[in-house]
N, C-alpha and C positions, 0 to 999 in steps of 0.2 A: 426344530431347526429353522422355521422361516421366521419364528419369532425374535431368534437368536440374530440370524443372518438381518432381519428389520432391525435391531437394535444396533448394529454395527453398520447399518447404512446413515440414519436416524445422526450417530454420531459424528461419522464422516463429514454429514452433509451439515451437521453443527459447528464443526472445526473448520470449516470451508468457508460460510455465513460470517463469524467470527473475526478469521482472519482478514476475509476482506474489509469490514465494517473498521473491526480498533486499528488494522497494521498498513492496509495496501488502500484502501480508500483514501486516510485520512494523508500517509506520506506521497501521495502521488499528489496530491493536491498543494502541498509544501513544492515538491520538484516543478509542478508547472508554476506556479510563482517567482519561485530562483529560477526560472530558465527566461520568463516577463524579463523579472528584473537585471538579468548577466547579458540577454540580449539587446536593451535599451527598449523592450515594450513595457504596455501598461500594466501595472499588477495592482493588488489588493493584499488588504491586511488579512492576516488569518487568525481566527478566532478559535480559542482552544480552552478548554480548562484543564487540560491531562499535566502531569507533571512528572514524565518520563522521556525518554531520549526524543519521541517524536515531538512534545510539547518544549524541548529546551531547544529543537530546535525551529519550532515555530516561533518562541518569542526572541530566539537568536538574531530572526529574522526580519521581526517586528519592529527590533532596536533599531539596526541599521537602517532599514528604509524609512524610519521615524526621522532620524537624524538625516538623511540625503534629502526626503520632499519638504525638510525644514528649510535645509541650506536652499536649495536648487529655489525657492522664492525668495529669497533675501539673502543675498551676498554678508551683509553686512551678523548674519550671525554663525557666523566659522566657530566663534568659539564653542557655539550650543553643536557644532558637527563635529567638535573636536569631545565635548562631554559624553556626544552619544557614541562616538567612535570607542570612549575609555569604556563606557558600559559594555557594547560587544566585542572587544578586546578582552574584557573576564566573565563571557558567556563564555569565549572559543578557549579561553583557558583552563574553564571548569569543565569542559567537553573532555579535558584531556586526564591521564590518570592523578588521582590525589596523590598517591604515593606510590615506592616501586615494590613490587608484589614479593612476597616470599614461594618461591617454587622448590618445591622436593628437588633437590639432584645438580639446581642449577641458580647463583646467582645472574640475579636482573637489576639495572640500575640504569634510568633513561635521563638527561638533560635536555632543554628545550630554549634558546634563544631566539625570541622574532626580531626582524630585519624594520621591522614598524610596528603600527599598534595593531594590524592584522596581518597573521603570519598568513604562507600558505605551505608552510609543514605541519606533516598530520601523523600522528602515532599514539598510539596506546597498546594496553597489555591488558588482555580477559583471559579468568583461567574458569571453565566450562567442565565440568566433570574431574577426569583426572588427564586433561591435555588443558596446556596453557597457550595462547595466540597471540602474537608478539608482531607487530607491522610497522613500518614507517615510510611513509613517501611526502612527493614533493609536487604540490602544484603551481603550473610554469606563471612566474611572477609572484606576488605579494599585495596585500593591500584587500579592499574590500570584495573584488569578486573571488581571489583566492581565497579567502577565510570562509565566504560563504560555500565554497566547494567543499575547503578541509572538514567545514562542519559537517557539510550533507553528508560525505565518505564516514565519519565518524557514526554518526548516528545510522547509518543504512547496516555498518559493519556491525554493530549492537542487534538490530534486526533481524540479520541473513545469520549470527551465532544463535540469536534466540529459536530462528527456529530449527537449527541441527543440522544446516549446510558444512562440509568440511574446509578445511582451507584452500583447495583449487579451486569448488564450486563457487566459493564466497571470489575471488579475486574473478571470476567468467561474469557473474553477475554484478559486480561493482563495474567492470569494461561495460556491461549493456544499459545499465543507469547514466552511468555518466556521458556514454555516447548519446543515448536518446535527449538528455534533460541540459548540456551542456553546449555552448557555440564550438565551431572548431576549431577555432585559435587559442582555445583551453584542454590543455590535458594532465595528467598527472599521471607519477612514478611512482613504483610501487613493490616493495616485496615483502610479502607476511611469511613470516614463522611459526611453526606450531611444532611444541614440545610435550613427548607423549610422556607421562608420568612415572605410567604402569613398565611401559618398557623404555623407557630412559635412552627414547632418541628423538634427534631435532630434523625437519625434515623443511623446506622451502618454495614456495613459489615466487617468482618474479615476474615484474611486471616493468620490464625497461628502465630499473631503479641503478643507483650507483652498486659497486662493485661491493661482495660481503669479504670481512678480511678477517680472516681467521688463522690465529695462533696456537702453532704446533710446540705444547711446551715439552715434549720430550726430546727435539730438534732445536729447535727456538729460532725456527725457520717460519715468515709470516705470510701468507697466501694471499691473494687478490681473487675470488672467483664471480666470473660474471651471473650475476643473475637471470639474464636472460628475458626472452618474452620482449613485449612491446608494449608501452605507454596506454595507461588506463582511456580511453571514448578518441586513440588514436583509428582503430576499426570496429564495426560494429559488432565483429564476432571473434574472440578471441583465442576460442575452447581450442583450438588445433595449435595452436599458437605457446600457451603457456604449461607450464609442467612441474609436477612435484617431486623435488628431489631431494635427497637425505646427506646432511652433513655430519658426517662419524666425531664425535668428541671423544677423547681422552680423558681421563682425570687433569685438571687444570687449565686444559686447551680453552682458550678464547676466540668470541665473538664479536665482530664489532659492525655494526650497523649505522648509516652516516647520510647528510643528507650531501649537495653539493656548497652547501654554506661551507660546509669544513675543509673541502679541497679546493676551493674557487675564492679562499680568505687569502687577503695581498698585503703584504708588506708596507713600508714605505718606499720602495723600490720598484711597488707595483709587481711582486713576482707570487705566482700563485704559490700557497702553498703543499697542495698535489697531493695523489693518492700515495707516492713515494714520501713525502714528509709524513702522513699519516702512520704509515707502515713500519716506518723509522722511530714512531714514538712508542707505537706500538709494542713493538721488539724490547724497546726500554724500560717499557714500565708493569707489560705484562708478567716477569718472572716473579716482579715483587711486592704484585696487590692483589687485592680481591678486586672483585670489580666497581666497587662504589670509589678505592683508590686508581685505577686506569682511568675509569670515567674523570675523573677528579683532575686529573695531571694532564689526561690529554685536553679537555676541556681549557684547561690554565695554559697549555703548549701553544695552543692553537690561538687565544687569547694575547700572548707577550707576542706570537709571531704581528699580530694583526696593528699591533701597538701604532696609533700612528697614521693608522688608514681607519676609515669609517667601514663599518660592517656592511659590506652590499648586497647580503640575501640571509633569507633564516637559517639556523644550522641547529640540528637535533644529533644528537650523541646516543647509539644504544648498547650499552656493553653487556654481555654475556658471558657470564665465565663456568666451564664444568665444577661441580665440587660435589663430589659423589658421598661427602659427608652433611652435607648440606640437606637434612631430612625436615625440621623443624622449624630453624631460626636462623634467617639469614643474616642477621648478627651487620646490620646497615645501622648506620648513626642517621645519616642524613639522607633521609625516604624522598624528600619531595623532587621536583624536578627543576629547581631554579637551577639553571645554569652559573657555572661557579667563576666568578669574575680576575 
């Protein structure tokens, strides 16, 4: 017995060792550098050979401040800030998914438009056993310190799944990271999805993000429901705050997921075009697509409306459609996530 009982301490205490060493040493030392460099103190380059989510986003990080301590001594070379900018402009875009995932039960189809060459919309889709995790949010502004948020959330979210956190845990611990390592004039939106496989239901946490709009297609009546909770390193403890709630699908029923780029896009009239315009396309296009055509159409709606006005912030698109035949092959022509012009 106590030989037994010492081998299970022996391992414990190896998984603990471990974990600090490759996961929580190495990423804490990345967050005190983005927190140097997003508050305007000193920082240093970090040194890494790994070539997993903590090392993409060490040299994510590398890039960037390579390119600002180049510029910030000579004016005169913007163009070399504008090269290094294009480099971490497709670090923060391979952060994001390559293609959109084929899920038992449920078509997924995400789009991604930045407002500049660093977005600060953040979203992706990991399917982890037999549950799949679906998020999107929005951090306040664009440009270089938002990209370097969206990456850290990116890469911390890979992390806190790898090691078997569930979807409220993960969003209470993204609130205490980004509160500790971030100024306070930065926060970000937030609300992850997790779709269980085995029993074929979608359930939600929110984190102060825009509204989830979901289509009743045996009605063909379109919902607004708020997500709830409060903005990601707005308090430093969230846990009472935020809450997992379940969204009942029908066969057909859709989901749609949005950043404020898509409701906050203006005319030449300068008229927003609103979570009412969304809902409205919604209702249109949902009875007669899969979700890679909604994505598709409302993407192109939202696009002709904007015609004419310059795009003023990132807009990500996530559609969701039930399709209870949908076991194998989700039967998508076009996987990636460029948004469709």
């Amino acid at each position: 017995l106590y030989v037994y009982l010492g081998a299970i301490l022996a391992f414990f205490l190896f998984a603990v060792v471990y974990y600090y060493l490759s996961i929580f040493r190495p990423l804490k030392n990345i967050l005190f550098q983005m927190q140097a460099l997003i508050s305007g103190k000193t920082y240093k380059k970090i040194f890494t050979k790994r070539i997993d989510e903590i090392g993409i986003l060490a040299y994510f990080f590398n890039a960037v401040t390579k390119g600002l301590s180049e510029v910030s001594y000579d004016i005169k070379d913007r163009e070399r800030m504008k090269d290094e900018l294009t480099i971490a402009a497709k670090l923060q875009r391979d952060s994001f998914p390559l293609e959109n995932p084929c899920v038992p039960g449920l078509q997924i189809v995400a789009k991604n438009k930045p407002a500049t060459e660093l977005g600060g919309d953040s979203f992706n889709m990991f399917t982890h056993g037999d549950k799949t995790f679906i998020y999107i949010g929005d951090v306040t502004g664009h440009g270089v310190a938002a990209g370097l948020i969206m990456t850290m959330v990116n890469s911390l979210v890979t992390v806190f799944l790898d090691t078997g956190l569930n979807v409220l845990d993960i969003v209470i611990h993204l609130n205490k990271y980004i509160k500790k390592h971030v100024k306070k004039a930065m926060f970000m939106t937030m609300v992850m999805l997790c779709w269980d496989h085995k029993n074929q239901k979608l359930t939600y946490v929110g984190a102060g993000h825009e509204h989830i709009v979901v289509y009743r297609a045996s009605s063909g009546k379109c919902d607004a429901i708020l997500t709830g909770g409060v903005a990601l390193g707005m308090v430093p403890d969230n846990s009472k705050i935020v809450a997992e709630k379940e969204i009942e699908l029908a066969d057909s029923d859709v989901v749609v997921l949005y950043t404020d780029g898509i409701t906050e896009a203006r005319n030449k009239a300068d008229v927003l075009y609103g979570l009412a315009g969304l809902q409205k396309a919604v209702k249109e296009y949902a009875p007669q697509y899969s979700a890679e055509g909604i994505n598709f159409h409302l993407a192109k709606d939202v696009s002709d409306y904007m015609e004419g006005h310059v795009q003023d912030d990132d807009m990500t698109l996530i559609v969701l459609k039930r399709d209870v035949k949908n076991v194998d092959n989700q039967k998508i022509i076009d996987k990636t996530i460029k948004w469709a012009d």
